[in-house]
C-alpha positions as CSV (number, residue, x, y, z in Angstrom):
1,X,10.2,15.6,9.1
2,X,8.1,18.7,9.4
3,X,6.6,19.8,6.3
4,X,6.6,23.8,6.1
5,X,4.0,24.4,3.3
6,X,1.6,21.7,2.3
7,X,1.8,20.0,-1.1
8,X,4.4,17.5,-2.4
9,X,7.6,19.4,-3.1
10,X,6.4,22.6,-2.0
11,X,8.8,25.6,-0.9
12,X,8.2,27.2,2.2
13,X,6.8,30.1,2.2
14,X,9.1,33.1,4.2
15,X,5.6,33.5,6.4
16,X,6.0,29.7,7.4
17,X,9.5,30.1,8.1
18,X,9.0,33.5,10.2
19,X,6.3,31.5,12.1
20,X,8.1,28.7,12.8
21,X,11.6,29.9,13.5
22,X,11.1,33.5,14.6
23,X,11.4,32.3,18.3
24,X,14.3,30.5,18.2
25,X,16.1,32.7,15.9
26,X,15.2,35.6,18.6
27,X,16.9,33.2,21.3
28,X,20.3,32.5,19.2
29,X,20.6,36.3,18.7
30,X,19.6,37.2,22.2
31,X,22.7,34.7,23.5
32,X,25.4,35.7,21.4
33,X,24.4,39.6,21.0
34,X,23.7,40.0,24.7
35,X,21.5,42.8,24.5
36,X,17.7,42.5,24.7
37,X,16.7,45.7,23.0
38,X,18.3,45.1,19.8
39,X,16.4,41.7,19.3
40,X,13.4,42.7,17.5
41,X,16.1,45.0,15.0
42,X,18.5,41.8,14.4
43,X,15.5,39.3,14.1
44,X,14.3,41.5,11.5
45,X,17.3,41.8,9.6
46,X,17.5,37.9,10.1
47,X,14.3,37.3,7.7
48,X,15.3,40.1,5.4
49,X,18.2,38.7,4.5
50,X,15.9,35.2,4.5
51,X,13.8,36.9,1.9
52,X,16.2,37.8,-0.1
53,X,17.5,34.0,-0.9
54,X,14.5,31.5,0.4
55,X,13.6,31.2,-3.2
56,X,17.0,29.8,-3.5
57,X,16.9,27.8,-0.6
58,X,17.5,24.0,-1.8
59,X,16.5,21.5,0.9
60,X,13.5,23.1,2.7
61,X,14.2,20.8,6.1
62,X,17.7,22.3,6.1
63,X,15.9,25.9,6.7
64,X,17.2,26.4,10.8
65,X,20.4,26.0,10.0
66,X,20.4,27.9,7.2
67,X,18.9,30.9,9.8
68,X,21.2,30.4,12.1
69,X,23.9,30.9,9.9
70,X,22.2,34.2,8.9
71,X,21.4,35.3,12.2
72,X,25.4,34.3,13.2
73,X,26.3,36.4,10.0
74,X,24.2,39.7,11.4
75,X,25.3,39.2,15.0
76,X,28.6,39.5,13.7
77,X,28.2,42.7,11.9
78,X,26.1,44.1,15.1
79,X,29.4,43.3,17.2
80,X,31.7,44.7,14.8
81,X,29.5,47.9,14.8
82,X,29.2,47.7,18.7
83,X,33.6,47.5,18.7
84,X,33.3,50.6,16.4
85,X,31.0,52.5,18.2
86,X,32.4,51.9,21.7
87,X,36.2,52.9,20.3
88,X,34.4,56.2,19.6
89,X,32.6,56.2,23.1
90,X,29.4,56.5,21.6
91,X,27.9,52.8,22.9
92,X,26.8,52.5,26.2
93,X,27.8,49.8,29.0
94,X,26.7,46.5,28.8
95,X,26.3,46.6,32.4
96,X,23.3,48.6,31.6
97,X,21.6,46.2,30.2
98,X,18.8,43.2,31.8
99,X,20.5,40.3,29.7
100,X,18.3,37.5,32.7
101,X,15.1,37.0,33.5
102,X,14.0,38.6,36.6
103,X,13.6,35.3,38.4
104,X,17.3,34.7,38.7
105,X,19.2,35.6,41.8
106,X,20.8,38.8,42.2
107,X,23.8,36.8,42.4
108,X,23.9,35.5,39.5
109,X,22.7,38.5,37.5
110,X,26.0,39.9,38.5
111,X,27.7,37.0,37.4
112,X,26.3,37.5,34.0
113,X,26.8,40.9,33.6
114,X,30.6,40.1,34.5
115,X,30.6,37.4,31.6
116,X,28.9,39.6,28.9
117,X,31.5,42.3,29.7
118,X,34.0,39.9,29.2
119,X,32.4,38.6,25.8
120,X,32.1,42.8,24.8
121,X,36.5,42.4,25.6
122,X,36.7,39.4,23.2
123,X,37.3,39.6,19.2
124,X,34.4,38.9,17.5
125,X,35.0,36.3,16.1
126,X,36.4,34.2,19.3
127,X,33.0,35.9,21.1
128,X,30.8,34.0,18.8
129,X,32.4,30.7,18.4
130,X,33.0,30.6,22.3
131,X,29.3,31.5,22.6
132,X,27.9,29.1,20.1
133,X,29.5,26.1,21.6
134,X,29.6,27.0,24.9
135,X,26.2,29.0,25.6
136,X,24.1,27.8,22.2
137,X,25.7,23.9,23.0
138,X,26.9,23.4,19.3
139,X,29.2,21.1,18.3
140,X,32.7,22.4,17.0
141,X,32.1,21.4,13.5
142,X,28.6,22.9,13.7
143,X,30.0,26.0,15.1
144,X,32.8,26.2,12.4
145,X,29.8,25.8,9.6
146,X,28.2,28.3,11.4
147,X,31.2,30.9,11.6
148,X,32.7,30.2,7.7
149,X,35.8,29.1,9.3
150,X,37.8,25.4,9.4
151,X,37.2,22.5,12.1
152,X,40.9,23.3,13.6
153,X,40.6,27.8,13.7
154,X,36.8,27.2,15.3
155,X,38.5,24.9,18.3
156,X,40.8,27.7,18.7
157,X,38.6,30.4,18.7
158,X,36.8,28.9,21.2
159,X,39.8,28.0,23.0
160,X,40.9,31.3,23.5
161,X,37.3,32.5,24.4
162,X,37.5,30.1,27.3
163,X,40.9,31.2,28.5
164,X,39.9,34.9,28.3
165,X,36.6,34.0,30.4
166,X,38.2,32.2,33.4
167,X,41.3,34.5,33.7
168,X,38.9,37.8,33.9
169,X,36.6,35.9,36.2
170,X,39.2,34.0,38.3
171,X,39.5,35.2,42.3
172,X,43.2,35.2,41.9
């Protein structure tokens, strides 16, 4: 086990965690927000909301769960903002946006692009259990921890993400 803060029974400090955990809290939102230039916004919000309850936090080694539960929380309410905004036509496309690394073919940019605008179609809720379990590779049970939802509504979540995904991007 990784010890955050030296000392027997010391907390960790929200400067450890940021250090630690920053990077991989960056890639959860990055995955199921889609949008590169609201990282840095949502990572931050991420460790504010951390700040506000680390002091409370009672098994320090439970700590990237706990922030991915967070980030999952303020992904949600981005999305939710996002479904607002764009039923007022003030959010732009998501085909807009560089969601790869420039390294990947042009081929399957495009493919990407086609899945996030089918993710930007999806409820929210279905987008981010799909995307936890089938982009992040969580379990279901994980994924309903994650989401604040039952074993048996994350599997059909998830289920309907999937059917929503390979009916938009079938060839028929």
């Amino acid at each position: 086990m990784l010890r955050l803060v030296p000392g027997a029974g010391a907390r960790p400090t929200l400067d450890d965690v940021y250090r630690r955990y920053c990077r991989y809290v960056a890639a959860v939102i990055l995955r199921l927000n889609g949008r590169p230039s609201e990282v840095d916004d949502l990572v931050q919000d991420v460790f504010v909301e951390a700040a506000a309850g680390i002091e409370r936090l009672r098994e320090p080694e439970a700590v990237k769960g706990w922030l991915a539960t967070i980030a999952v929380r303020t992904v949600r309410r981005r999305l939710r903002m996002r479904r607002a905004r764009r039923f007022l036509g003030l959010d732009r496309d998501a085909s807009e946006m560089v969601l790869v690394d420039p390294r990947v073919s042009p081929a399957d940019r495009v493919l990407l692009r086609a899945v996030y605008r089918v993710l930007d179609e999806m409820p929210v809720q279905d987008r981010l259990a799909f995307s936890l379990h089938i982009i992040e590779g969580e379990t279901m049970e994980s994924v309903a921890k994650l989401c604040g939802c039952a074993l048996a509504t994350a599997k059909r979540r998830v289920a309907r993400g999937q059917r929503l995904i390979e009916a938009r991007m079938s060839d028929g």
